[in-house]
KEVO-267379 format. One record per residue (C-alpha): residue in one letter; chain; residue number from 1; x, y, z. Coordinates in steps of 0.5 Angstrom, whole numbers, always signed. Layout:
# KEVO-267379
<rec r="A" c="A" k="NUM" x="X" y="Y" z="Z"/>
...
//
This chain:
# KEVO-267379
<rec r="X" c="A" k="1" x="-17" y="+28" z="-6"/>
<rec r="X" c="A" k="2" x="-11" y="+25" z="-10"/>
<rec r="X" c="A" k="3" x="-12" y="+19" z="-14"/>
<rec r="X" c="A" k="4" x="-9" y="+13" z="-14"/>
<rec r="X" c="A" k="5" x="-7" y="+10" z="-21"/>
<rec r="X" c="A" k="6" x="-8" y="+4" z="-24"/>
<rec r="X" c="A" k="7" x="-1" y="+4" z="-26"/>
<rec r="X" c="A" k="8" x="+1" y="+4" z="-19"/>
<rec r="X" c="A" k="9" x="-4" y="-1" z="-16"/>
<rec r="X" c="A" k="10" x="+0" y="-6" z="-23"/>
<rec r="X" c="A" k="11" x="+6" y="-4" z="-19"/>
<rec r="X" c="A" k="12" x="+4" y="-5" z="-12"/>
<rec r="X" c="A" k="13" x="+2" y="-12" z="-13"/>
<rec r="X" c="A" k="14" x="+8" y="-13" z="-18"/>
<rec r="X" c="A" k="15" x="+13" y="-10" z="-12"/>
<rec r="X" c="A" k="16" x="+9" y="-15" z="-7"/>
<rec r="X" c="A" k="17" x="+9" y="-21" z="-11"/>
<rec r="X" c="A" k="18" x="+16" y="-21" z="-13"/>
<rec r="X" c="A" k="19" x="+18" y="-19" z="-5"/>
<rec r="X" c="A" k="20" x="+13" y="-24" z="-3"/>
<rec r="X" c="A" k="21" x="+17" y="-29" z="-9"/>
<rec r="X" c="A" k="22" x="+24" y="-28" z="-7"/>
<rec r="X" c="A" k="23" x="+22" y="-28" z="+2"/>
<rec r="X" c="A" k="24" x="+18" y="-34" z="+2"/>
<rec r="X" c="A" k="25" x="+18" y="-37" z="-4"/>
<rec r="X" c="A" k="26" x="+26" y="-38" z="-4"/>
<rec r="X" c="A" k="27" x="+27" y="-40" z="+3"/>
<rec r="X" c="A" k="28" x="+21" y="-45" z="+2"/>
<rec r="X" c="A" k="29" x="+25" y="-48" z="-3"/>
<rec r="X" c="A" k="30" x="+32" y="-48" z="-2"/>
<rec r="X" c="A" k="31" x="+32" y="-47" z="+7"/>
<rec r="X" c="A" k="32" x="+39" y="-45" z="+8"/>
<rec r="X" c="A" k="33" x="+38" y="-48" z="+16"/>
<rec r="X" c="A" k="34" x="+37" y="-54" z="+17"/>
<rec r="X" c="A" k="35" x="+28" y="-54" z="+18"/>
<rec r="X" c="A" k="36" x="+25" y="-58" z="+24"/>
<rec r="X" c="A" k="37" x="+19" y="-60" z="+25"/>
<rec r="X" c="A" k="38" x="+14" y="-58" z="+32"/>
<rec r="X" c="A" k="39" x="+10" y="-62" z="+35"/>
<rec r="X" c="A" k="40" x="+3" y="-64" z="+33"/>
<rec r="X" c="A" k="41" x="-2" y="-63" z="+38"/>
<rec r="X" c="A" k="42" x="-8" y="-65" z="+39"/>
<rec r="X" c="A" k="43" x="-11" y="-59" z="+36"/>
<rec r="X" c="A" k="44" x="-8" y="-61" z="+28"/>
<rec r="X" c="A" k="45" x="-11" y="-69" z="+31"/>
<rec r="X" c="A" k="46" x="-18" y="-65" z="+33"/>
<rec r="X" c="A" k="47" x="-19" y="-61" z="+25"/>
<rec r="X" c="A" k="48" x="-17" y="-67" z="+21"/>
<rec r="X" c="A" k="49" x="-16" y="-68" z="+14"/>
<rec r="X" c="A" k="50" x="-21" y="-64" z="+9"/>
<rec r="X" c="A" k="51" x="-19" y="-63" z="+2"/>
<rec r="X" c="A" k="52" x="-26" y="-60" z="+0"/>
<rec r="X" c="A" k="53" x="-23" y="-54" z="+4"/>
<rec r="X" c="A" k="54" x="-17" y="-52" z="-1"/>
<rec r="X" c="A" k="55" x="-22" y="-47" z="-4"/>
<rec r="X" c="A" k="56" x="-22" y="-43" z="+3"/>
<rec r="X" c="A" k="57" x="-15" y="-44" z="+3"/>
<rec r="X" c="A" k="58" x="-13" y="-42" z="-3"/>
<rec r="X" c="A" k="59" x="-18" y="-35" z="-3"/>
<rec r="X" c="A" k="60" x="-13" y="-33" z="+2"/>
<rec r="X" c="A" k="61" x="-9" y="-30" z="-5"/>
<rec r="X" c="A" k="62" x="-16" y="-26" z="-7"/>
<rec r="X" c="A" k="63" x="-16" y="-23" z="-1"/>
<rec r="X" c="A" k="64" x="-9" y="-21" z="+0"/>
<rec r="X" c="A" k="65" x="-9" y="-16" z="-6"/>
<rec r="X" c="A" k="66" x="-17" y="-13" z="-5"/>
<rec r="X" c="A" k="67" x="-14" y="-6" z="-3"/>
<rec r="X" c="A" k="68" x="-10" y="-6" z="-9"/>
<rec r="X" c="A" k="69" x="-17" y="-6" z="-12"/>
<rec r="X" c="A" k="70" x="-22" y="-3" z="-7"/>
<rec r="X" c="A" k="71" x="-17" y="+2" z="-4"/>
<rec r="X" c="A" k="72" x="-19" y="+9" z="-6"/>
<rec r="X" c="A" k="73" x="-16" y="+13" z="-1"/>
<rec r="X" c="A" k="74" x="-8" y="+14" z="-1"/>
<rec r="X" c="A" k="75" x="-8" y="+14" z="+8"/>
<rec r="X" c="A" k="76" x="-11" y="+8" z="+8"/>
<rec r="X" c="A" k="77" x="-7" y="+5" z="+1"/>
<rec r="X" c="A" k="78" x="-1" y="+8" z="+5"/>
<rec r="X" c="A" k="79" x="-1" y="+4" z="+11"/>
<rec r="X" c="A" k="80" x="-3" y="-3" z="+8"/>
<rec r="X" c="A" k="81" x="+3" y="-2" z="+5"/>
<rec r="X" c="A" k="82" x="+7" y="+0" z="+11"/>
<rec r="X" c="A" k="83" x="+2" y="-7" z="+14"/>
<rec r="X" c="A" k="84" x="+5" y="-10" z="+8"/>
<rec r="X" c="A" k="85" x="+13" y="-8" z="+10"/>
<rec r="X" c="A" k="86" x="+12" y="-9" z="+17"/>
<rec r="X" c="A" k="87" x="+10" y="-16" z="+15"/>
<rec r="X" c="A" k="88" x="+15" y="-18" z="+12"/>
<rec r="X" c="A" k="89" x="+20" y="-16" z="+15"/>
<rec r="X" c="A" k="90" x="+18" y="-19" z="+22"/>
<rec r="X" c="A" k="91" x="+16" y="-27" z="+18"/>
<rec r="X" c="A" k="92" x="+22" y="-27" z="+12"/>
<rec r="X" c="A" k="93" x="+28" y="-26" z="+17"/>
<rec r="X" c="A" k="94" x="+25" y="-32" z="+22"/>
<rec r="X" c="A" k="95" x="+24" y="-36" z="+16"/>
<rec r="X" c="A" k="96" x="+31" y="-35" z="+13"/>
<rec r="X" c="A" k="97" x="+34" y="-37" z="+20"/>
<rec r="X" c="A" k="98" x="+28" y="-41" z="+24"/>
<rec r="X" c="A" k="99" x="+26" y="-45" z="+18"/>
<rec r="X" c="A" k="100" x="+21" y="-50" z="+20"/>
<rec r="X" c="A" k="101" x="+18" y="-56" z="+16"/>
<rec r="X" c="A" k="102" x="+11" y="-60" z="+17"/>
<rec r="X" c="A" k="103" x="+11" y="-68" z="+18"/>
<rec r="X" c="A" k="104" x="+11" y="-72" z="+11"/>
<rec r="X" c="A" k="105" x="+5" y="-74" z="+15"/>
<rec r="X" c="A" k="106" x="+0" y="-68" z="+13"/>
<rec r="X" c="A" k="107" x="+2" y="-71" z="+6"/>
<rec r="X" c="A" k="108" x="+0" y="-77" z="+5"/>
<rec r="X" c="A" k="109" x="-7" y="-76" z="+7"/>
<rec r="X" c="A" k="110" x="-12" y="-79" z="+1"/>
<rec r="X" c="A" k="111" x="-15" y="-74" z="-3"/>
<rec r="X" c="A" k="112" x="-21" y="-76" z="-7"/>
<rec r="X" c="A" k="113" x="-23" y="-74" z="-14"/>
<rec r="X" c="A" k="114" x="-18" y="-71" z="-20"/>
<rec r="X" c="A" k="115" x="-19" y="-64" z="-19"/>
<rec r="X" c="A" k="116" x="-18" y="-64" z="-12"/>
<rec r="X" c="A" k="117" x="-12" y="-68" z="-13"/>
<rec r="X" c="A" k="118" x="-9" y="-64" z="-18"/>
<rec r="X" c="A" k="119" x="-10" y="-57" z="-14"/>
<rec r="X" c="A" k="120" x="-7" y="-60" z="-9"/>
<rec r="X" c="A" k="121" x="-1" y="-63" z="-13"/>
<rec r="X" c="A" k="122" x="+0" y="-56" z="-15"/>
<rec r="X" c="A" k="123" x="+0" y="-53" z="-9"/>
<rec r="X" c="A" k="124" x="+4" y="-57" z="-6"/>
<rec r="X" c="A" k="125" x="+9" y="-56" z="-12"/>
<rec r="X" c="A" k="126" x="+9" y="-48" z="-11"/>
<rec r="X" c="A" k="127" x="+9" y="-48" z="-3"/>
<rec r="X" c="A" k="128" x="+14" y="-53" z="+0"/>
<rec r="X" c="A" k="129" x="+14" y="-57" z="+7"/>
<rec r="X" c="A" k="130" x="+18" y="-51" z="+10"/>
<rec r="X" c="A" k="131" x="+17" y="-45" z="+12"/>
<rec r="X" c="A" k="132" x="+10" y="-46" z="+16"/>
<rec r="X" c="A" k="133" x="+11" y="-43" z="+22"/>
<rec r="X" c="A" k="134" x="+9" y="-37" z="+24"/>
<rec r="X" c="A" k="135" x="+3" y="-37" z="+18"/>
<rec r="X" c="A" k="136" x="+4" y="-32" z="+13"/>
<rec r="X" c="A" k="137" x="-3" y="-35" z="+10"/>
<rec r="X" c="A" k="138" x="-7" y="-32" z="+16"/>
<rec r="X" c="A" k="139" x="-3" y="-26" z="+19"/>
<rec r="X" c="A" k="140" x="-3" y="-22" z="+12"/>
<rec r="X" c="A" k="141" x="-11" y="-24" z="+12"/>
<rec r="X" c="A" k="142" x="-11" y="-20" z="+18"/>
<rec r="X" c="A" k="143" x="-7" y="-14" z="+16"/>
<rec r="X" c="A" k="144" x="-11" y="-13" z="+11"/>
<rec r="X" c="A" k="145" x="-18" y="-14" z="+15"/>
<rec r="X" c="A" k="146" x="-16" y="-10" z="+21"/>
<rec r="X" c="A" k="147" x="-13" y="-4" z="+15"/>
<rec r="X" c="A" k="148" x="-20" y="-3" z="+13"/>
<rec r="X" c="A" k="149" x="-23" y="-2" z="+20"/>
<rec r="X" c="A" k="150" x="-23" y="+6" z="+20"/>
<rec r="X" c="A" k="151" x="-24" y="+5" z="+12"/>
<rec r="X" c="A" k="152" x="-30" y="+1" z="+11"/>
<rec r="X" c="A" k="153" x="-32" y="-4" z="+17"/>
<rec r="X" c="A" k="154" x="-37" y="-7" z="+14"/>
<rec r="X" c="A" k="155" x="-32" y="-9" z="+9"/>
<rec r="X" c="A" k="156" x="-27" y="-10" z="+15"/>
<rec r="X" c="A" k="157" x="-32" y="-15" z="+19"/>
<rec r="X" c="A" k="158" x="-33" y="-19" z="+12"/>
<rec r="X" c="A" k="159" x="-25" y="-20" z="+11"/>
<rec r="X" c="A" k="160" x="-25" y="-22" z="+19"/>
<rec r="X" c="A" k="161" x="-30" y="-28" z="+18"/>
<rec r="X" c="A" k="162" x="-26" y="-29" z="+11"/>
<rec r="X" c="A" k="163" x="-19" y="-30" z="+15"/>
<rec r="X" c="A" k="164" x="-22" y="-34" z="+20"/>
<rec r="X" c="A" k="165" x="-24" y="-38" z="+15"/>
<rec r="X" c="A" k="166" x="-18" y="-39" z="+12"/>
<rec r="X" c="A" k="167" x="-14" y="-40" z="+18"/>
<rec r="X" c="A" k="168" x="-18" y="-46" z="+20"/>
<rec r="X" c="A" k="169" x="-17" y="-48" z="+12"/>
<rec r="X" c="A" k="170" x="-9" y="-48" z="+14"/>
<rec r="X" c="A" k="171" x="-11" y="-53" z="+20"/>
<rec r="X" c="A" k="172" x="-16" y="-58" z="+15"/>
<rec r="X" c="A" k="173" x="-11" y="-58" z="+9"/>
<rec r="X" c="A" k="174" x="-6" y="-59" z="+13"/>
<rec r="X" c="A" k="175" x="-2" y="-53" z="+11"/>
<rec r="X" c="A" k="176" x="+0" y="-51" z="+18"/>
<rec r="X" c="A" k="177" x="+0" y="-53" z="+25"/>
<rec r="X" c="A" k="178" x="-4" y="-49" z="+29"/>
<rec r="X" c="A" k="179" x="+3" y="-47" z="+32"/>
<rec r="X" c="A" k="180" x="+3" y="-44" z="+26"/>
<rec r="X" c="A" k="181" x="-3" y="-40" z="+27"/>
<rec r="X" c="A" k="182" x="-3" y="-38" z="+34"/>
<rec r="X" c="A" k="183" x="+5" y="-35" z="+30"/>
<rec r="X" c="A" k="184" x="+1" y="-31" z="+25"/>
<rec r="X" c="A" k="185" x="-4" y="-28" z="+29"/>
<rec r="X" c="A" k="186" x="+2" y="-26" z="+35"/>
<rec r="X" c="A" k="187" x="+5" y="-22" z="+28"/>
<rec r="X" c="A" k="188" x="-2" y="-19" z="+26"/>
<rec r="X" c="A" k="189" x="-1" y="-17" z="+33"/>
<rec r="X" c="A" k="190" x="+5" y="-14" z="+33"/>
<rec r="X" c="A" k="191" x="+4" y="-11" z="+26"/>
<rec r="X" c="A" k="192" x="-3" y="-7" z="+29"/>
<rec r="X" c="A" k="193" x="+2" y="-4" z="+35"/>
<rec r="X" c="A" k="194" x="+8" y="-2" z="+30"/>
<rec r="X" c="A" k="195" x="+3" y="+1" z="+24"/>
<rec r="X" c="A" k="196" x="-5" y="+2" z="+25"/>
<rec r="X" c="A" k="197" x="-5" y="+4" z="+33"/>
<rec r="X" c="A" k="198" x="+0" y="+11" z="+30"/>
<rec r="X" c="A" k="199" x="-3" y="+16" z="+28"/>
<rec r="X" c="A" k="200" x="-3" y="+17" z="+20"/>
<rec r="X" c="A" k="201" x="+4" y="+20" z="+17"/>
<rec r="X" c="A" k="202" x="+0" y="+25" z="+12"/>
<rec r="X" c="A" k="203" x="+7" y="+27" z="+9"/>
<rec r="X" c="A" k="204" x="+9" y="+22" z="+3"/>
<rec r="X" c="A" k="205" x="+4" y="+23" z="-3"/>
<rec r="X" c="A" k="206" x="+4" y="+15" z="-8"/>
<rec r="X" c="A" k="207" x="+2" y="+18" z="-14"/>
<rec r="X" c="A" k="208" x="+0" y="+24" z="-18"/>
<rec r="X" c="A" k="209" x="-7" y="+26" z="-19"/>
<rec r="X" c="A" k="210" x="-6" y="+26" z="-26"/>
<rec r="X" c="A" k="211" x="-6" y="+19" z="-28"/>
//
């Protein structure tokens, strides 16, 4: 079986971090469209407001980069990738054409305690109001949960719960609308149809076994 170096694991987060950066961060702070804002449902009313969940929240940028550490098999590290990809080439283009924003309202939320007020406020520095639907934060969860299914499924079953639990965090932080929720599990979706459903492609090799 090939190995797969820790170069190119270094490399992969590195490539995904910058896409990632250029994709959604760029077109969360400077939307070339005018953003616009979806309805809050009685759903958003429904979860309320709990800061102490930004734990959860924030996990999701743990989960997202497991497979560089856990994955020791290339199939399965190659179709992450190709997740990964699919991913986002289907949420970068509606954040750039499509912007929506979230309702200063889900701002200005009392937040008690320093710590927690300083999390936020970083957070809300990095990640703007814009960009909020379809979640990326809950359909790269689920990419990388589903990737590990025939891989490990106990594995598999962990990160599900694990992505159930920070999606419900989008709702409770007030990152999201649970529109955007209900967007990010239709790209999950889409991502299993166009990726995991196929059979593997054995033909392009990531690394050489000597590294």
């Amino acid at each position: 079986m090939t190995a797969i170096s820790t170069q190119f694991r270094l490399k992969m987060i590195v490539a995904l971090s910058a896409c990632f950066a250029v994709g959604y961060g760029y077109t969360n702070h400077f939307p070339v469209f005018t953003p616009w804002e979806l309805p809050v449902t009685a759903v958003d009313r429904f979860f309320g407001f709990h800061p102490w969940t930004i734990w959860i929240y924030m996990s999701d940028y743990i989960l997202i980069f497991l497979p560089a550490i856990l994955v020791t098999h290339v199939h399965v590290m190659k179709r992450l990738l190709k997740a990964y990809l699919v991913n986002f080439a289907i949420h970068f283009p509606i954040f750039f054409f499509f912007p929506t924003i979230l309702p200063w309202e889900f701002r200005r939320y009392p937040i008690e305690g320093p710590i927690l007020n300083a999390v936020f406020q970083f957070l809300w520095i990095a990640d703007g109001l814009v960009n909020c639907f379809p979640s990326q934060h809950v359909s790269l969860c689920f990419v990388v949960a589903i990737g590990f299914w025939n891989y490990r499924r106990c594995w598999s079953w962990i990160m599900i719960i694990w992505s159930i639990l920070i999606s419900l965090s989008t709702l409770t932080t007030k990152q999201h609308y649970s529109w955007d929720v209900l967007g990010g599990l239709l790209v999950t979706l889409v991502v299993y149809w166009m990726v995991y459903r196929k059979k593997e492609d054995p033909k392009i090799q990531l690394v050489s076994p000597s590294k």
